[in-house]
FIVO-624511 format. One record per atom (N, C-alpha, C): residue in one letter; x negated, y negated, z. Coordinates in steps of 0.2 Angstrom, whole numbers, plus 5000, padded with zeros to 4 digits. Atoms other than C-alpha are relative to their C-alpha. Example, Ala and Ser with C-alpha at 12.3 -4.5 7.8 and 13.67 -1.06 7.14 Angstrom:
A499650065000 A493850225039 A499649945000 S500450064999 S493250055036 S500449955003 
// end
This chain:
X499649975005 X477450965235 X500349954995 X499750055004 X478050875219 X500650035001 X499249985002 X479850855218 X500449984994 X499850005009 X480750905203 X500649935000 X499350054999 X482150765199 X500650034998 X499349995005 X483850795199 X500350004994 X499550015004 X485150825186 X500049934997 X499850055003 X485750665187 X499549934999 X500750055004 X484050565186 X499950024995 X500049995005 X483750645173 X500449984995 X499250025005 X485550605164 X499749935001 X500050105003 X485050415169 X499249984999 X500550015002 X483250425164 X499950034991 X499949965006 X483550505146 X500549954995 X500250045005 X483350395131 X501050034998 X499649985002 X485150365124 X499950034993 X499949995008 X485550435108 X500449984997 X499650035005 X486050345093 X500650044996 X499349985003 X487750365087 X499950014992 X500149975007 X487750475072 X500549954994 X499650045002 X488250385055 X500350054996 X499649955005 X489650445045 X500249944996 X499850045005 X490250365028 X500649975004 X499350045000 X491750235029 X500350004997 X499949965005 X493050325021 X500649964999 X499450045002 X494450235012 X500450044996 X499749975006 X495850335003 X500649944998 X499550065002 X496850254991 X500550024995 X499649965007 X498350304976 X499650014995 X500350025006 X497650324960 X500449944996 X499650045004 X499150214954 X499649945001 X500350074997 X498250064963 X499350004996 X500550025003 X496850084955 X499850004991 X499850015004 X497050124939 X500849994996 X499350005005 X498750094925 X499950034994 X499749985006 X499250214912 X500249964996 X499550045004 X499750114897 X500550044997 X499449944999 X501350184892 X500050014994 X499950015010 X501150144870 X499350065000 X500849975006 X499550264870 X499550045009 X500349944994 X498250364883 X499449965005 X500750074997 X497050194888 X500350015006 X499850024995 X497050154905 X499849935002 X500550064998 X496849974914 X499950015007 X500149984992 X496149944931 X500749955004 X499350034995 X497449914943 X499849935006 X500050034995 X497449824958 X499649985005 X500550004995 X496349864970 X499150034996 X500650015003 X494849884955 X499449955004 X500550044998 X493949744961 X499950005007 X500349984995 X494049784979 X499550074999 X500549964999 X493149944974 X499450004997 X500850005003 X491849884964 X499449935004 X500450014993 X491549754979 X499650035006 X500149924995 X491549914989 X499050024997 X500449975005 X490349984976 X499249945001 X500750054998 X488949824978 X499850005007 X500449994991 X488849824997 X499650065000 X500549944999 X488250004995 X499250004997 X500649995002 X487049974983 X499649935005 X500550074993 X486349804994 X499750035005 X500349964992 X486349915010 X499450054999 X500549945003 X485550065000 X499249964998 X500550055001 X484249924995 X499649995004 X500250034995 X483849865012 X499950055005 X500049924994 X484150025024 X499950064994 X499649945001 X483950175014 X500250045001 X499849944994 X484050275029 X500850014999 X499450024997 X485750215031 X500650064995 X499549965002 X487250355030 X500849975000 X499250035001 X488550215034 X500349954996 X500050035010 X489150185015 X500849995001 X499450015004 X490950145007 X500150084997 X499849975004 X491650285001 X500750025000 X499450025003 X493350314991 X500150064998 X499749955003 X494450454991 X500649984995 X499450005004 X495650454977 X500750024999 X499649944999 X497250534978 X500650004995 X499750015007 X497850604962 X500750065001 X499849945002 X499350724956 X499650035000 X500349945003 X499050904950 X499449984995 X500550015004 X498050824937 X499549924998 X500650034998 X496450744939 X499649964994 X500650005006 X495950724922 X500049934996 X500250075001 X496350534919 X499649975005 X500450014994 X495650514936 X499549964999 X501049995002 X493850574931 X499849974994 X500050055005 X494150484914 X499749915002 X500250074998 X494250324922 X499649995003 X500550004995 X492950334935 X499450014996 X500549975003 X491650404923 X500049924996 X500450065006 X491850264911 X500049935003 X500250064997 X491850124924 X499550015006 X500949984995 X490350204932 X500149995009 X499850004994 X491150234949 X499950065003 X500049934998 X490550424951 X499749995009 X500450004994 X489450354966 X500349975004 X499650044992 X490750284977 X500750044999 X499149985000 X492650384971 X499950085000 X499849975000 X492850534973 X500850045000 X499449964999 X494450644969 X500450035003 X499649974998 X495650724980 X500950015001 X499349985002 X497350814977 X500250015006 X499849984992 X498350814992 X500950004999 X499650005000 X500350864995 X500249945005 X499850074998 X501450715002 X500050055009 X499849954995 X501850855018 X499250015003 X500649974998 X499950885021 X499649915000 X500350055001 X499350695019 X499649955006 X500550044995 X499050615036 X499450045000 X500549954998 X498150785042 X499449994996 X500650035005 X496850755026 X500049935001 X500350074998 X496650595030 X499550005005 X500549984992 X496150635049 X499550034998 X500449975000 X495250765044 X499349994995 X500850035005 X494050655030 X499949955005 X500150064995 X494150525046 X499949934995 X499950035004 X494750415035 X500249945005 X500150104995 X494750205042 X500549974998 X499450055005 X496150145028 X500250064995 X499549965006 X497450215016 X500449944998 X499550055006 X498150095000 X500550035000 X499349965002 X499850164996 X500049944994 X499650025006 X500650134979 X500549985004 X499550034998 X502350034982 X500450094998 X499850034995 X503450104989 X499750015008 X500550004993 X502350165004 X500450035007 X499649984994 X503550255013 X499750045002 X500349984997 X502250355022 X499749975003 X500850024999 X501150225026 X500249975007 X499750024992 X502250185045 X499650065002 X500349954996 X501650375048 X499549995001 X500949984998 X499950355045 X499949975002 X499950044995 X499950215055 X500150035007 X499849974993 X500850315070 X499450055000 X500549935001 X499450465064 X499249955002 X500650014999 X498050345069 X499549954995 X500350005005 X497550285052 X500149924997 X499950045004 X497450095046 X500350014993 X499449985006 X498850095031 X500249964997 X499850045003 X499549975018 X500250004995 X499850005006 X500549955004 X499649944994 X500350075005 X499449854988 X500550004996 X499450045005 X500649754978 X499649964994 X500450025007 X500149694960 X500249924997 X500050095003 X500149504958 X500249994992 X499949995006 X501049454942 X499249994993 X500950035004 X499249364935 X499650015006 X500449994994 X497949434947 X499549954997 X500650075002 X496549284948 X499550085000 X500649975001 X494849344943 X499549985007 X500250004992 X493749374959 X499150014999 X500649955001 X491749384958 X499850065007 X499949944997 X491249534963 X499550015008 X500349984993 X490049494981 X500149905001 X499949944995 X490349464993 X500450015002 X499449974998 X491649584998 X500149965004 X499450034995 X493149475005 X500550015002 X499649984998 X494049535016 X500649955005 X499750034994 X495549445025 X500750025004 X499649954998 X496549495038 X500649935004 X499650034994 X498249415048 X500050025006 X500249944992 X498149435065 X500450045002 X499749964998 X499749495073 X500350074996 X499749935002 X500349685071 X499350004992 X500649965004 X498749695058 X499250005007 X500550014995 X497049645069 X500450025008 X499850014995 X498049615085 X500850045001 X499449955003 X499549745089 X500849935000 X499450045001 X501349665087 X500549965007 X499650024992 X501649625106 X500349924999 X499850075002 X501749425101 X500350004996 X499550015003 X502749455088 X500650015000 X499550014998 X503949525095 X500349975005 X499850054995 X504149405110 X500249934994 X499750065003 X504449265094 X500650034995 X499549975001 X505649385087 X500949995005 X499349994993 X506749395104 X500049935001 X500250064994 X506149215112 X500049954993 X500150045004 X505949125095 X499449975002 X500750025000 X504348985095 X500149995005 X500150034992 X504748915112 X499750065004 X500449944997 X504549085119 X499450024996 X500749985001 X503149135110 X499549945002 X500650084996 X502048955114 X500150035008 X499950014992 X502748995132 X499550075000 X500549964998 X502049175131 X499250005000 X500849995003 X500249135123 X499849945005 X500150084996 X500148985136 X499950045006 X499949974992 X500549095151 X499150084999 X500249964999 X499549225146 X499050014993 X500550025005 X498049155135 X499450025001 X500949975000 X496349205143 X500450105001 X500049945001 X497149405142 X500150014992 X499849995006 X496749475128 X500450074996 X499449965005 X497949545114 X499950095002 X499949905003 X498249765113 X499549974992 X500249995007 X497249815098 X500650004995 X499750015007 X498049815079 X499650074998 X500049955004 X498149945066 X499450004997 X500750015004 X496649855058 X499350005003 X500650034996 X495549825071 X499050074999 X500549975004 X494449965067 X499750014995 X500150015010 X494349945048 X499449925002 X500750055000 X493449755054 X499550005006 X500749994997 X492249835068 X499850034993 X500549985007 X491549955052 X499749964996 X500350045004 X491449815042 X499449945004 X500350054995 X490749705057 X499450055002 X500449965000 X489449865058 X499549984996 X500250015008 X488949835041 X499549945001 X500550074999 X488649645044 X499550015002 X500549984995 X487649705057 X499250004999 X500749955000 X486349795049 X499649944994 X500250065004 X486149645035 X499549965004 X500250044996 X485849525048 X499550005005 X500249984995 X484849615058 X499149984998 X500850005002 X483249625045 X499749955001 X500650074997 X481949505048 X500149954993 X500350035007 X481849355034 X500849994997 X499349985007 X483849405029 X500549945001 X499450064999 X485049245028 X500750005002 X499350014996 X486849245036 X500449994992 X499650055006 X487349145019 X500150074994 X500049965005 X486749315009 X500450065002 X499649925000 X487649465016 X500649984997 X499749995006 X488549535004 X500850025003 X499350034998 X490349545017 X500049945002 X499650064996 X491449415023 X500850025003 X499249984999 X493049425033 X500149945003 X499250064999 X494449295036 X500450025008 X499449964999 X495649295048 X500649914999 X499450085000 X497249175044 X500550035002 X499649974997 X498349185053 X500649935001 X499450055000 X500149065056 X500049995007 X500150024995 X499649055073 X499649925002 X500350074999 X499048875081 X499349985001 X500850024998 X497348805086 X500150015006 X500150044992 X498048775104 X499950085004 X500449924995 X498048935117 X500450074995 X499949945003 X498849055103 X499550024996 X500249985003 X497549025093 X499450015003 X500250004994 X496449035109 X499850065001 X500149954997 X496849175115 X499850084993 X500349955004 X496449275097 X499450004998 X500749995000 X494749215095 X499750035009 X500149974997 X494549255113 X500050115000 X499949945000 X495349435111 X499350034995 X500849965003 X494049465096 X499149995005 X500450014998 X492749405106 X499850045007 X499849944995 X493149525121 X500150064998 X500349925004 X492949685109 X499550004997 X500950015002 X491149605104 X500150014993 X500250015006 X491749575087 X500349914996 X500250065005 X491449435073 X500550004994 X499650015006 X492549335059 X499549955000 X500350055004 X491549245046 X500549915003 X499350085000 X493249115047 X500650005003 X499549984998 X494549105055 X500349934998 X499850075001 X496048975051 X500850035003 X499350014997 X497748925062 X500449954996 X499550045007 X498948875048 X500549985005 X499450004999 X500348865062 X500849984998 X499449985006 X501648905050 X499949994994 X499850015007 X501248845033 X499850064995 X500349985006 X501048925017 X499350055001 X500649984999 X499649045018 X499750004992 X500249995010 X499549064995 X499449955000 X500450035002 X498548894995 X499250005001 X500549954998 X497048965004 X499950044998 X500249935002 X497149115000 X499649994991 X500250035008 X496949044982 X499149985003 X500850054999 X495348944988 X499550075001 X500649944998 X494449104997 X500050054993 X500049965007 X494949214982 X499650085002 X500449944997 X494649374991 X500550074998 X499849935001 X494749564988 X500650015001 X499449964999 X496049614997 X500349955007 X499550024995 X497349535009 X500350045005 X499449984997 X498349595024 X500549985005 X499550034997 X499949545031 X500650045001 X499449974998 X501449605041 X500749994996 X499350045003 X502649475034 X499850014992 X499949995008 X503249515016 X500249944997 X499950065002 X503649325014 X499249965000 X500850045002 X501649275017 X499750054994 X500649975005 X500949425005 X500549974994 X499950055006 X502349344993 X499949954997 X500350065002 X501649184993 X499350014999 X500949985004 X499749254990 X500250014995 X500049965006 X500349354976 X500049944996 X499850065004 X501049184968 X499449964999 X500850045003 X499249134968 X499750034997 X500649965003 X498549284960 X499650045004 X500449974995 X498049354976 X500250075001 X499849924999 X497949564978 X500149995006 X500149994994 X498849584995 X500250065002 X499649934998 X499549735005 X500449975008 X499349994994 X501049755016 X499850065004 X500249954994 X500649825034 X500550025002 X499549994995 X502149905039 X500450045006 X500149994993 X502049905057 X500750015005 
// end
């Protein structure tokens, strides 16, 4: 007599299913993206422009190579009661295929976020929401507006992140808060092959580390051509702090294009060289030295 199989043969003989794709959803202010001029009804683009119309080229690349592909950039807006410079601006810098509009109360705003499963929120200065949506699950950040923003071309998306309390959570920074450097080297020394708690961001660079993915995947496609890149700079050292961070990304089975251990200096003069979209930093003394170079950064605060 043949015998049927089990349930649970069945369960481990039955072809996995591919994880279904959803968009990578970014909400941002409208102030950050575009400025009302104040002598007249023009607008210019703000701030985070150029990160969305980096945004905006990945999709079309990927749309190129995968069409199948559902896991795009897409950009919710979030305006006052009135929309109608919004859809002004968006129309005439041909962004309809990656922004759309949404009106949301300051009291309703994490919950719409979760519920568009949204990966990132820009905040206008002053961002006093952006600690909740953070506690609410949501990568968060305030964009600040460099007084001369350097000009950036527009691929490939450069994205860079700091490590602690952005990629990696704040556990080492608060041990060099309480302990000073001694204690922090002594913590990263003792404790070097375990890797970090996750970070606020760490989901925001697997999505984009998806993305790479699918680039790099096609037959014939060069590394040199994908149209992301990500950073990480970080004020940590080479020796076991900077160790145990590439170790930690390497133990969640994700990839940085770059990684650099300034061990305290300047981070502006770099940032200058890379000349990337958008920036992220806990410390309001390193996104101040970006900005002095004309770098767009944002304030995570964690």
């Amino acid at each position: 007599m043949k015998r049927s199989r089990s349930s649970e043969e069945n369960t481990k003989m039955a072809p996995k299913q591919k994880q279904q794709e959803i968009p990578i959803t970014i909400a941002m202010s409208s102030e950050i993206l575009f400025k009302k001029e104040e002598s007249s009804s023009s607008m210019s683009p703000g701030p985070a422009f150029s990160f969305v119309k980096a945004l905006k080229a990945v999709n079309a690349r990927l749309t190129n190579l995968r069409p199948e592909s559902q896991e795009l950039f897409q950009v919710k807006l979030i305006c006052d009661k009135s929309t109608d410079l919004s859809d002004q601006f968006i129309t005439t810098h041909d962004l309809k295929d990656i922004i759309t509009s949404m009106t949301v109360s300051e009291e309703h705003l994490i919950e719409k976020l979760q519920e568009n499963k949204t990966i990132l929120y820009l905040s206008a200065p002053p961002g006093t929401r952006v600690p909740e949506v953070m506690k609410g699950g949501v990568a968060a950040a305030v964009m600040l507006t460099p007084e001369n923003t350097m000009e950036v071309p527009e691929t490939p998306l450069r994205v860079v992140f700091d490590g602690d309390a952005v990629i990696f959570s704040d556990e080492s920074e608060l041990v060099y808060q309480k302990k000073q450097l001694k204690g922090f080297l002594d913590n990263e020394r003792e404790k070097v092959n375990e890797p970090l708690p996750k970070g606020p961001f760490k989901d925001f660079l697997e999505a984009l580390g998806r993305l790479q993915k699918k680039f790099k995947e096609k037959e014939k496609f060069k590394e040199k051509d994908c149209p992301i890149r990500t950073y990480l700079v970080t004020s940590r050292n080479a020796g076991n702090a900077g160790y145990r961070a590439l170790n930690t990304l390497k133990t969640w089975g994700l990839e940085i294009d770059e990684a650099y251990f300034l061990n305290g200096s300047p981070k502006g003069p770099l940032l200058k060289l890379i000349g990337p979209h958008i920036f992220f930093d806990d410390q309001m003394r390193h996104v101040q030295t970006v900005m002095n170079e004309g770098v767009v950064a944002c304030h995570v605060k964690y």
